[in-house]
N, C-alpha and C positions, 0 to 999 in steps of 0.2 A: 394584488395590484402591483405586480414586482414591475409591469414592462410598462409603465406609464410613458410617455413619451416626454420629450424634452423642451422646454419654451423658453428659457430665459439666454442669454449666448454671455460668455465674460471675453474682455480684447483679447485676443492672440495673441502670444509672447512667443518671441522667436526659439526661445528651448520648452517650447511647450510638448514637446513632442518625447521629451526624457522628463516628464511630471509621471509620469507611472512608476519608473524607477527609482526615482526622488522617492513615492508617500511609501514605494516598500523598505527604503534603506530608512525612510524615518521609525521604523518599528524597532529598529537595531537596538534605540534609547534604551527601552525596558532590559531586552535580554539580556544584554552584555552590559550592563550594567549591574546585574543579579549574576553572571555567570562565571563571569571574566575571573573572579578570584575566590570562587566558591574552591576549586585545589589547594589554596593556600589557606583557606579558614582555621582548619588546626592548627599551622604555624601563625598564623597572625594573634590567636585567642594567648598561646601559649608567651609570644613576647608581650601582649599588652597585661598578660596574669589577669588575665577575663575568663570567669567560669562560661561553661559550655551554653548555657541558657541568655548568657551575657552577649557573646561573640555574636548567637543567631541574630539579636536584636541589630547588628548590620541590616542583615536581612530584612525583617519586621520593618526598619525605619524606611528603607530606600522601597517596601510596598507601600508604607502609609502614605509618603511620599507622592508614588505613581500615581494612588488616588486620590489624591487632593491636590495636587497641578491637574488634574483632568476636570476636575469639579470646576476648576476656574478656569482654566484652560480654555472647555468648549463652550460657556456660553457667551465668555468674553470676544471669541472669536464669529460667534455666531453678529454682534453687534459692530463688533472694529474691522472684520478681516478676517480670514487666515494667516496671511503673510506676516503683520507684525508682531503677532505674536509668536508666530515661530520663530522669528528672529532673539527675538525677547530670550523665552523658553532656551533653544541653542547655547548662546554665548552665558548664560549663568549653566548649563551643564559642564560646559569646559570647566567655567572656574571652578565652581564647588569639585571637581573631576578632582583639580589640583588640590583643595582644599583636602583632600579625603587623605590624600600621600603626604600632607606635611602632620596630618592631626598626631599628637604626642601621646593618646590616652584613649582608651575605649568608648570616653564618655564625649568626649567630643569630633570622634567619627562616627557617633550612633548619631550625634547633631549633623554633620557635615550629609552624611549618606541619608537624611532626611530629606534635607535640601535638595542635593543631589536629585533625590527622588520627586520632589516635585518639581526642578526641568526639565526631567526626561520624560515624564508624564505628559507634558506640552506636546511633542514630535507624534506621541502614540493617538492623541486624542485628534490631532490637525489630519492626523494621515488617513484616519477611520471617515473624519467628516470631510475633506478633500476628496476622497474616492464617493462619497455619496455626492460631493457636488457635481460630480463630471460621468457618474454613468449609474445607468438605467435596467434594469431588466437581467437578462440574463449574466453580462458583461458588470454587472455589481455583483454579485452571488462570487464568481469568479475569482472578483477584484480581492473582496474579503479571504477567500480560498488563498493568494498568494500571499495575503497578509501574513496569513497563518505559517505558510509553507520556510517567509523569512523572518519571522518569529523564530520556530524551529532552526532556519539555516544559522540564524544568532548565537542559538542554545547548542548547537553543533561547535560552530565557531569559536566561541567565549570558552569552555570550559577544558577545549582539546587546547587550545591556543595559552590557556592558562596553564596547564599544568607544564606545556611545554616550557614555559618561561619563568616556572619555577624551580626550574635548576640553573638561570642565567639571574635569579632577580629576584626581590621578595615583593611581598604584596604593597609595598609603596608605590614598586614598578609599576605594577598593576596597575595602578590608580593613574598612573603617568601616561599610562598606553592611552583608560579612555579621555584622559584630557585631550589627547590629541586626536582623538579619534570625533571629541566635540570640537574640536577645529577647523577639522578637517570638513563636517558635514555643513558648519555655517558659514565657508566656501562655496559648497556647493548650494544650498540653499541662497546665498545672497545673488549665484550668476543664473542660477532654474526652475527657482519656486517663484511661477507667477500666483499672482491674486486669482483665486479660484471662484469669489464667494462676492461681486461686483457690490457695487452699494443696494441697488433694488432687490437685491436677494436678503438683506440684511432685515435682521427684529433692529426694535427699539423700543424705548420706555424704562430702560435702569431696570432697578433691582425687583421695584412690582411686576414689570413684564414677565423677567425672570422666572419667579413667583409660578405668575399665572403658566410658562409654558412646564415647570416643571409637575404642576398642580395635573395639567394634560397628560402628560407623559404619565404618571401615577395612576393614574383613574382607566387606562388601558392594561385591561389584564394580560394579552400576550406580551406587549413591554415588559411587563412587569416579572412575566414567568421565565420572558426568554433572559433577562439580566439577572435576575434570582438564581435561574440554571447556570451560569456561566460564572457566577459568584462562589457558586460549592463547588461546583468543576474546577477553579482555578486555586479555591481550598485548598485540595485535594493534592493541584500541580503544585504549589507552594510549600504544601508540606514538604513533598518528595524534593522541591529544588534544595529547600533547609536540612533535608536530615539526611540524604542521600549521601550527601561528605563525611558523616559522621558515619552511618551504617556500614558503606563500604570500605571505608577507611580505621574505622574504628571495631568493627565487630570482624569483617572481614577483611583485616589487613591488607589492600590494595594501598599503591605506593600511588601521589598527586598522578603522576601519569596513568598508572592502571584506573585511577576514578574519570579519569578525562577520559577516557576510550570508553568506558562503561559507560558515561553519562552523554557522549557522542553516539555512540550507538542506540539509546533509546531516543535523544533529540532527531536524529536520522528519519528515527519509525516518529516519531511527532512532524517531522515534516513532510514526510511522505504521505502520511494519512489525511494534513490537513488539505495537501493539493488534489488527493481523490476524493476528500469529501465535500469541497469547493464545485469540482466536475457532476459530483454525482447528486449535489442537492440541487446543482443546473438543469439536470436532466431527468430526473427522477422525483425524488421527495425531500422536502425542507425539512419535517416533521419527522417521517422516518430517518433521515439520514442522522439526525438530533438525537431519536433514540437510541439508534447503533453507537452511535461514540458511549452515551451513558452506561451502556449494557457492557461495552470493551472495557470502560474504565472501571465499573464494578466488580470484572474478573481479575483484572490488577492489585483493586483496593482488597481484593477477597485473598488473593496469591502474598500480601505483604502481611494481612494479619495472620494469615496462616504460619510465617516467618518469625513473628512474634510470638506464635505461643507455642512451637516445637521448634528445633534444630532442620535446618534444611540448608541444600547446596546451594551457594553460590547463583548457579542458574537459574533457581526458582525465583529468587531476590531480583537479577537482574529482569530475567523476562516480564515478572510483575512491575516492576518499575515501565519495562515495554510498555505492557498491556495500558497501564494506569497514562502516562501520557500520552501514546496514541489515542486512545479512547478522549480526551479531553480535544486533542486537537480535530479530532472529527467532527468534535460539537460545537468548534470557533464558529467557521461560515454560514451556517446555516441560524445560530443563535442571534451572530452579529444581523443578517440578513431579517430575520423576524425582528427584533430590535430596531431600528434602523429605515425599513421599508418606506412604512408611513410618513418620516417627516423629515423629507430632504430639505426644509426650509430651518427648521429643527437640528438637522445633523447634527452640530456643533457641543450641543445640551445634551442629546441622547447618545451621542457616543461619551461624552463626560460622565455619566451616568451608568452606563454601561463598561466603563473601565475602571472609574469608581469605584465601583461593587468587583470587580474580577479582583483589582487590586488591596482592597480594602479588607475583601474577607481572604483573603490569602495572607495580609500582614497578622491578619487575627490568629491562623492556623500554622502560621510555620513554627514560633517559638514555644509550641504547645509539643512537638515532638523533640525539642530539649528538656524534657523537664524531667524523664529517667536518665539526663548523663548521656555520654556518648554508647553507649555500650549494649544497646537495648533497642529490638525492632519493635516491639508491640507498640509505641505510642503513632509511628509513623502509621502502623497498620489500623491502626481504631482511628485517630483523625481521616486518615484516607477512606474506611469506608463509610464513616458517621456522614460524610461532605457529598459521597458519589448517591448515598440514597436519600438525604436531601433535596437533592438536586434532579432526580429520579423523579421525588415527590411534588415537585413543583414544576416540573414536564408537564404531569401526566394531568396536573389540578388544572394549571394555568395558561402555561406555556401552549398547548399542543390544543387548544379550546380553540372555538371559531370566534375571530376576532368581530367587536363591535364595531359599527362605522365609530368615530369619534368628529366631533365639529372641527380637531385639529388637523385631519388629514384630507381637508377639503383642499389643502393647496397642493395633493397633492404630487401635480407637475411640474412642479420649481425647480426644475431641476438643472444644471449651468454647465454649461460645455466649452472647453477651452479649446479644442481642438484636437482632441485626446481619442485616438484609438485603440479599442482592444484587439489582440491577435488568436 
């Protein structure tokens, strides 16, 4: 039921016509926010005298983070709006941004990058359920597709842009860029983001409501399978975003800039993949195209433990890194799209839910491949493949099963058009 038709209309806002471009720059929060000084991780661990396992907990706090501003995130917005909660969400990312560059101690940037982490989670949850308010059918599969594609351009962006600027700056710098860089977005959000989601689109009833749509959402088993897949799949990516500084850097001596080009070049194939697999679940198969990412990322995860338990070049390291996040990015659009379909009146909850779990079990799995030291691929290799055949496993149970009608997706045509063109 992807091409449902559209019935409900929100007012036209005169920059309604640059909201596409808006909910793709709001995905920036996550990536570069996880990327921007992943180059500097070694030097930051080594001034704050934080062991290796310590430092990742950066990492670990600003995923927990992501998913837990999405938890509240979307269903609060499903009742107030979108817009003021992104507004909300934005102006605490800038602070806490600052917050991160003055912190004196590892123990209270693990605090600050928590936080952090739950208002960048805002922008990521508003942007998944703003593109379900405004399109339908084909041009939603799509939408999700470029989601993906500036996710990836982020994860290109952030870690090349990082290492460059750490030979002008240390990672306080860092921290200073995305302050300003949330400055910069709740600019452009307070003159572009109209209200997407009008009052008659809107739930109510507080926290029982709540309750009862998340109870819906649960009792759907392709919901269920397709956020459960996209949970170990982001495992998987998480591990490799946590340990990938250390591996290449640490085992194979690459200097911040040789890791920034290494980790550019696999972000590259993560966004290229996720824009053909957007196209291709449009035109082809939801379900297959879901499988093929899994199957890509399991030659990855299979290419990095093979790295762990014998000596190999360089190349192999890298292109499994390839393998392993293209393959995840092939399985965004199509996951998010089975996720998501049914309840465009919902959006708000289910995309909370659904980043939730991306982000939640990723903060579970990065600090798990610090736990041999910097100096050691096998852990990275066992997390990533333990995550890609999980997630395999709840494909093939759940995920890829014929979905039941449910009484919650009788609305569902609710779906709200601002004025917003796909090209």
């Amino acid at each position: 039921m992807i091409d449902s038709p559209t019935s409900l209309a929100a007012p036209r806002h005169r920059y309604a016509r640059f909201l596409p471009a808006l909910l793709l720059l709001l995905t920036v929060f996550g990536p570069i926010s996880m990327d921007l000084y992943l180059p500097a991780l070694p030097a930051l661990t080594a001034e704050l005298g934080a062991a290796t396992s310590v430092a990742q907990l950066t990492v670990t706090a600003c995923l927990v983070g992501l998913a837990a501003g999405q938890l509240v995130a979307g269903p609060v917005s499903d009742r107030y709006g979108r817009r003021p909660v992104l507004l909300v969400g934005v102006v605490a990312y800038a602070v806490t941004s600052a917050l991160c560059a003055l912190s004196p101690t590892i123990e209270l940037l693990i605090a600050a990058r928590l936080v952090q982490g739950l208002a960048g989670g805002v922008g990521i949850v508003i942007a998944q359920a703003a593109g379900r308010d405004v399109y339908t059918g084909g041009r939603l599969v799509r939408f999700y597709g470029r989601l993906t594609v500036v996710g990836g351009l982020a994860a290109v962006v952030g870690p090349v842009l990082g290492g460059q600027l750490t030979a002008v700056t240390d990672w306080r710098g860092l921290f200073v860029l995305l302050a300003t860089v949330g400055v910069a977005l709740l600019l452009v959000t307070l003159v572009a983001f109209p209200e997407t989601l009008p009052p008659a689109g809107r739930t109510s009833g507080g926290l029982a409501h709540t309750l009862r749509d998340l109870r819906a959402l649960a009792s759907d088993r392709v919901f269920v399978g397709a956020v459960l897949n996209q949970g170990f799949m982001y495992a998987a990516l998480f591990a490799y975003v946590s340990g990938a500084t250390f591996v290449l850097q640490g085992v194979y001596g690459l200097s911040p800039q040789g890791y920034a080009l290494a980790f550019g070049l696999n972000s590259a194939g993560f966004m290229a993949c996720g824009y053909v697999a957007g196209r291709t679940a449009e035109r082809r198969s939801v379900g297959g195209t879901l499988a093929v990412g899994v199957a890509v990322a399991g030659a990855g995860a299979l290419g990095l433990l093979l790295a762990g338990l014998v000596a190999v070049p360089l190349w192999v390291v890298v292109g499994s890194l390839l393998a392993l996040a293209s393959g995840v990015a092939i399985t965004s659009p199509p996951a998010t799209t089975l996720a998501l379909v049914e309840y465009p009146h919902l959006a708000g909850t289910a995309s909370s839910l659904l980043g939730a779990v991306r982000f939640g079990f990723g903060g579970v799995a990065a600090p798990l491949v610090g736990l041999a030291g910097a100096t050691s691929v096998l852990p990275l290799g066992l997390v990533t493949v333990v995550s890609v055949a999980l997630a395999a496993l709840v494909l093939g149970r759940l995920a890829l099963r014929p979905r039941t009608p449910s009484p919650t997706s009788a609305d569902d045509d609710r779906c709200v058009v601002v004025g917003v063109t796909s090209h």
